[in-house]
N, C-alpha and C positions, 0 to 999 in steps of 0.2 A: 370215408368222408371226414370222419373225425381229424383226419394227418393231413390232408389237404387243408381242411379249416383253422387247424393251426397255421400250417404256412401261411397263408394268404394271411391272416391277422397281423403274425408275427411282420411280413413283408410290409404292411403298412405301417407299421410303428406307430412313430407318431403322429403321422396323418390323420389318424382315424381315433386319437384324443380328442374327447369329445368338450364343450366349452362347459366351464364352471355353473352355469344356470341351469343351466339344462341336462347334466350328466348324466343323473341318476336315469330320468328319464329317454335319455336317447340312444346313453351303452347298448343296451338290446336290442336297440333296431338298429344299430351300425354293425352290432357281433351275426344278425339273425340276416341281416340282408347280405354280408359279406361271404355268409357261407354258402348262402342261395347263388349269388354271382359266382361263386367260384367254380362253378358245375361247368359253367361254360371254358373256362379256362384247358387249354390241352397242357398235355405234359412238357411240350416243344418252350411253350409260354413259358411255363414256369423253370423250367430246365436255364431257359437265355436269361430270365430276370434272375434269377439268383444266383448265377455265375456273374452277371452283370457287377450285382452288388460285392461282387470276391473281388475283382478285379479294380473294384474302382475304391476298394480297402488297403488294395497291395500296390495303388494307385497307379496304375496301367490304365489312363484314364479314357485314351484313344479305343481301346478295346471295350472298356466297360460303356462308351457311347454308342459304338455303334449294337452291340450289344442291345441296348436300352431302346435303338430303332428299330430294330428288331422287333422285339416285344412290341412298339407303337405298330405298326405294320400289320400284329397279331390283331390289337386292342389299342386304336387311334381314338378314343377316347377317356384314357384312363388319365386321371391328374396325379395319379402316383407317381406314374411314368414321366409326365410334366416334372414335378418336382425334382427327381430322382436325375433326370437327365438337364435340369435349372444348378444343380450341386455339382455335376458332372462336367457339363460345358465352365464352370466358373472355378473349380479344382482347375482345370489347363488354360485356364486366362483368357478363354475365349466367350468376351462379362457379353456382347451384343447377341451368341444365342443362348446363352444361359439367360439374359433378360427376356426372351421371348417365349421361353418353356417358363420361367418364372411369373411372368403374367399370365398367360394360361394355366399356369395351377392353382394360382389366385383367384382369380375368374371362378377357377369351378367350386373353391373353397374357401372364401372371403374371411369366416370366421378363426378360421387355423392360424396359431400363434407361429406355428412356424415354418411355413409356406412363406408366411410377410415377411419373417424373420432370415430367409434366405431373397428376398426380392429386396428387402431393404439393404443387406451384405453388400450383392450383385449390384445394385445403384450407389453405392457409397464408395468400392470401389474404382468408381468409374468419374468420382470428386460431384456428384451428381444429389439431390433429395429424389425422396420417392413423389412429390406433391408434383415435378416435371413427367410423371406417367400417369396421375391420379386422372387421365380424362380415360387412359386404359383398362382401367381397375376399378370396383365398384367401391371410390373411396371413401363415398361418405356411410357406409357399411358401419351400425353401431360398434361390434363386436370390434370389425378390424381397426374403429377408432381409438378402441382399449385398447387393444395388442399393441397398435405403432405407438402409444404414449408407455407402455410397458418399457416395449423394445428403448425408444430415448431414455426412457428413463436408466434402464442397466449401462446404456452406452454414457451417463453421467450428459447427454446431451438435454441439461434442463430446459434450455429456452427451447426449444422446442417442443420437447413433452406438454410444459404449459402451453404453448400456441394451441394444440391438438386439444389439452382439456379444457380449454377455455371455450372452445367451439363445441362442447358438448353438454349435453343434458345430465344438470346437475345429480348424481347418484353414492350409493355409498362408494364406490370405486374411486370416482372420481375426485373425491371429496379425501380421501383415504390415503389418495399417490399425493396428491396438490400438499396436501401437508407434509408428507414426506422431500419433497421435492424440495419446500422452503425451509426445512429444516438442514435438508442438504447443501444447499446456498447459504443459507448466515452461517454455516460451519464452514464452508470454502470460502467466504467473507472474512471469518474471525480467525482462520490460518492463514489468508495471507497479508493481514494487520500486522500478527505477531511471528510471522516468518522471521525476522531478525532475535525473538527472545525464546528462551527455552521457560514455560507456565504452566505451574501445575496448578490445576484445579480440580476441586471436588463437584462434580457436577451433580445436580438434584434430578434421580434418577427419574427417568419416562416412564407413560403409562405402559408402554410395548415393555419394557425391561419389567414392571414392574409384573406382567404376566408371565413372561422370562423367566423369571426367577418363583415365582411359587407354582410355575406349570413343571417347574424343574423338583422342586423340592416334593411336590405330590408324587411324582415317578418314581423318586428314588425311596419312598416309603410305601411303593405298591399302591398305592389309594388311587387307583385307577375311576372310580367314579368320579372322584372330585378334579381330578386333572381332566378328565371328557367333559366335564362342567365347566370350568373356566377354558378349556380350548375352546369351546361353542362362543362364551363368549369372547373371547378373542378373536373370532373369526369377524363379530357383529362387528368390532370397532375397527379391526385390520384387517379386509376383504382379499388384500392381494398376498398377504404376508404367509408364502408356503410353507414356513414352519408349524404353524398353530395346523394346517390340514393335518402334518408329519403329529403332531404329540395327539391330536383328535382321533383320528386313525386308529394309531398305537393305543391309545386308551379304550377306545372299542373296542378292538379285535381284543386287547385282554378280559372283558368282560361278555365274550361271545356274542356282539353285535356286530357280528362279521359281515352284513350287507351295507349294515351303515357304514362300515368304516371302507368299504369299499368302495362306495358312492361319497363321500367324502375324500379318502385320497385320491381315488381318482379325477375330483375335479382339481384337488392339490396341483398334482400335475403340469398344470396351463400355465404355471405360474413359475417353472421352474427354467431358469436358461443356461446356468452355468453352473449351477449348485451341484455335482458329479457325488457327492456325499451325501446331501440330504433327499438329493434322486433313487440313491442307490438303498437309503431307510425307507425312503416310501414304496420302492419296488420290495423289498422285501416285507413288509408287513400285507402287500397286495399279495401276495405269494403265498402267505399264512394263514390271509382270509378265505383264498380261491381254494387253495386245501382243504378247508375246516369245511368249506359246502359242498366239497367235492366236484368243483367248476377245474378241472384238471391240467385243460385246454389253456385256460386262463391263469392257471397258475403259471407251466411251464412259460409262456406268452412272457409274464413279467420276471421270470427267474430270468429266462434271455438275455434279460435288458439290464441286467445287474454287472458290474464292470469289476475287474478284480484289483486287487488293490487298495481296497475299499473295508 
């Protein structure tokens, strides 16, 4: 049960990251129900899904499809499979039913950063927004209204991001990206004034740098309480900002608050889209804490995910 229960976690990835509010509290019933479901699962199943996933790495894409139908055939309700085969159809170009496992895997997990993350791909592809499917999709979804203004935002697509936050319920998030967002505009303002000059300036350091630098400075002198102190509060004033989870984390688990810092990276996590390095420190200190409690399953789970090169 224990090797099964790995797989099945492990197969979920990221699906089954759970959302920054709610982490701490719902980890264990997404790890406790997952190993329960799993029972049901035959060997056939998981034998087709994880060659599925070989195939569609070595991208033999046609194979790793049907493959993926397979397993639906098995278990025609799973959104893993949704997603799984939403990446699969839009890896061989084929974006009209990748958008339709894409919406249904949205459908069954609205709050998932990157379920939306691969439906928003598969519609921009296609020179299309996601707001031309929003009557298919549960779009006025709080959660997913974070995630799509996330998502614009890494894609530098600000006017948008602001449309999305503008239509929502003023929060620290919200409030957090908005100013992020316009600081990012008068800086693409004030570069392309001065596109024709070369201007050095001293700029008067931000409040985020100004945590930057003495969350840095506390590490490198060991003073592991005092840098878990101003990581907390860096999180109060930067909600989305996955480095402060990354140094909070790291300063727990040094001081043997290894559930905290578990439930804190972990919510880190949601936040991350392309950061392949500050993913791969936060999977590693995940893997330090899961050891130190002897969560083993859970360790190995995030050691997986860890990329080399790194």
């Amino acid at each position: 049960m224990r090797r099964r229960g790995y797989i099945f976690i492990f197969a979920l990835g990221l699906v089954l990251i759970p959302g920054p509010s709610y982490a701490q509290e719902n980890e264990f019933k997404e790890e406790e129900s997952s190993e329960v479901f799993l029972e049901e699962y035959t060997d056939e199943f998981q034998e087709k899904f994880f060659e599925a996933l070989k195939q569609k790495g070595i991208e033999n894409y046609d194979r790793a499809v049907n493959l993926l139908l397979e397993c639906k055939r098995l278990d025609p309700n799973n959104s893993v499979l949704d997603h799984e085969l939403a990446k699969a159809y839009l890896a061989s170009k084929q974006v009209v039913l990748a958008q339709q496992y894409g919406i249904s895997a949205l459908n069954a997990r609205p709050d998932n950063l990157w379920v939306l993350n691969t439906l928003v791909d598969i519609t921009q592809r296609q020179g299309l927004g996601l707001d031309l499917i929003k009557d298919k999709i549960p779009y006025s979804n709080a959660k997913l209204q974070e995630n799509l203004a996330l998502i614009y935002f890494r894609q530098e697509n600000y006017e948008s991001a602001l449309k999305i936050l503008n239509g929502m319920k003023i929060s620290a998030f919200s409030k957090d990206l908005s100013s992020r967002i316009q600081n990012h505009i008068k800086s693409r303002e004030n570069t392309e004034i001065q596109k024709d000059s070369i201007i050095v300036e001293v700029q008067k350091e931000s409040p985020m740098d100004n945590y930057l630098t003495n969350i840095s400075g506390f590490l490198e002198k060991s003073d592991f309480k005092s840098a878990a102190s101003l990581s907390e509060e860096a999180l109060e004033n930067f909600p989305a900002q996955p480095y402060f989870y990354y140094t909070y984390g790291l300063s727990l688990n040094k001081v043997k608050k290894h559930k905290e810092a578990i439930a804190i990276l972990e919510s880190g996590l949601d936040y991350l889209l392309d950061d392949a390095d500050l993913a791969n420190k936060m999977y590693k200190e995940l893997v330090d804490a899961n050891n130190a409690l002897g969560n083993s399953s859970k360790a190995n789970m995030y050691l997986s995910k860890l990329k080399s090169g790194s």
